[in-house]
N, C-alpha and C positions, 0 to 999 in steps of 0.2 A: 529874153533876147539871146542868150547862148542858144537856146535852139537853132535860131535863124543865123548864128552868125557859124556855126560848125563848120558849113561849108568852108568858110574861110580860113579857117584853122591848118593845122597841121595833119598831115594823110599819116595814120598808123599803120606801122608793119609787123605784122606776128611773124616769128618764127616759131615753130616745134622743137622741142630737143627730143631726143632717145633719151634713155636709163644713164647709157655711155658719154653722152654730150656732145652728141654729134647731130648737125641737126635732122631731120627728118625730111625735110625739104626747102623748096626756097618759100623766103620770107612769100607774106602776102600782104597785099595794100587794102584796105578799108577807107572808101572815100564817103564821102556826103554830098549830096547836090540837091539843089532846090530848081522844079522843071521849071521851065518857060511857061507850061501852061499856067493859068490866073489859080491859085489858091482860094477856097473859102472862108470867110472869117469863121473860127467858132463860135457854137451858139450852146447858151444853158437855158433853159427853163427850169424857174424854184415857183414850188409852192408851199406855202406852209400856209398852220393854223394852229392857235393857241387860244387853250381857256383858262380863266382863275375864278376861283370859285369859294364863295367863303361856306364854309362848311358849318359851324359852331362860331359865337364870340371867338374873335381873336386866331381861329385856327382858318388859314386860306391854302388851295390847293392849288396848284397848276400843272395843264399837260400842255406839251407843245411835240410838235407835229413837223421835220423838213423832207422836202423831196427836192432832189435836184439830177436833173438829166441832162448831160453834155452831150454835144452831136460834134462833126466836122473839128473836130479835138487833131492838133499838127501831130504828124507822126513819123518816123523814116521806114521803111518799109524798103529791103530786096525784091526789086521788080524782075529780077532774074530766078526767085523764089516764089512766088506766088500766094503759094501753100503756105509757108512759114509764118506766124502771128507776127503781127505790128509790133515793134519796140523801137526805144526811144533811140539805144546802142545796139549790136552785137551782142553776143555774149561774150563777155569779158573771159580772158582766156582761150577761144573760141581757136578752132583751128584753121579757120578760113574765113574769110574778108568778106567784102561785099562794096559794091558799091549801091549805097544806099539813098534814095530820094523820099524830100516832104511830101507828104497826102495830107488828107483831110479823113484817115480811118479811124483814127479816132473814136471812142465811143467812154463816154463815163457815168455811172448813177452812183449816186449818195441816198441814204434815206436815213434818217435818228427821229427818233422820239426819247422825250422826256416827262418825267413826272416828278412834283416837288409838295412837299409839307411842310406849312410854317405855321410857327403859332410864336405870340408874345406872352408873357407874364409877367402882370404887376407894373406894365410899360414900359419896363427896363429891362426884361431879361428874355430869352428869346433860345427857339431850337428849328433845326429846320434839317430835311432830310430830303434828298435826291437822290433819282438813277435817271441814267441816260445810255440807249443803247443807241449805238452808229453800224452802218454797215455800207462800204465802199467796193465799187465793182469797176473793173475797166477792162480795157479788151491791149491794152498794151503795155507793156511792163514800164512801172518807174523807177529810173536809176537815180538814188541820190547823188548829188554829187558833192562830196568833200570839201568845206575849204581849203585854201593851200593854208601849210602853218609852217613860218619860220623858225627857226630854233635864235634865240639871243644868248 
């Protein structure tokens, strides 16, 4: 929901300083706007697939298998930039603004697989061993964003 709600937020203004502390020029404003035109909802597609496998008494294997591919993913994007990749802000510190609108440019893949070994012994005791590799790709930068934290 913070995505959609920026718009409404408060319009930021950079200024630059020089070395001296003078500023470099006038502030700029960074807005947000969501078009009139209709938005599409995003969409993911997952597949997975998992085995387990008993190998010997008591020793059982598993692999498992995720893909997941995001499309029509919300984004703000400089339509007076073109060129510039999709991100979710500006660049923070950035020395000029934008006014920036939601798309649908978005694009995200995930893909992990895993593998595990377990075995029991004597029915009480037990070892097991995993690896799991992930690998995440998107086409637009994610800014985390910080809670606010009060001081008491």
């Amino acid at each position: 929901m913070n995505l959609l709600g920026r718009p409404l937020d408060q319009t930021a203004f950079t200024t630059v300083y020089q070395a001296e502390g003078a500023p470099a020029g006038p502030a700029v404003a960074t807005t947000f706007a969501i078009p009139i035109a209709s938005l599409l909802l995003p969409r993911a597609t997952n597949w997975n697939a998992g085995v387990d496998h008993q190998l010997f008494p008591k020793v059982f294997v598993a692999a498992k298998y995720l893909r997941r591919r995001g499309t029509d993913g919300f984004v703000f994007v400089n339509p007076l930039a073109p060129d510039a990749p999709p991100s979710l802000l500006p660049v923070p510190g950035g020395a000029s603004g934008g006014n920036f609108e939601l798309t649908n440019l978005r694009r995200d893949d995930y893909d992990s697989a895993q593998i595990s070994v377990h075995q029991t012994f004597s029915g009480q005791f037990e070892w097991s061993a995993a690896y799991s590799y992930a690998s995440a790709i998107s086409n637009a930068l994610v800014i985390p964003i910080l809670p606010n934290r009060s001081r008491c």
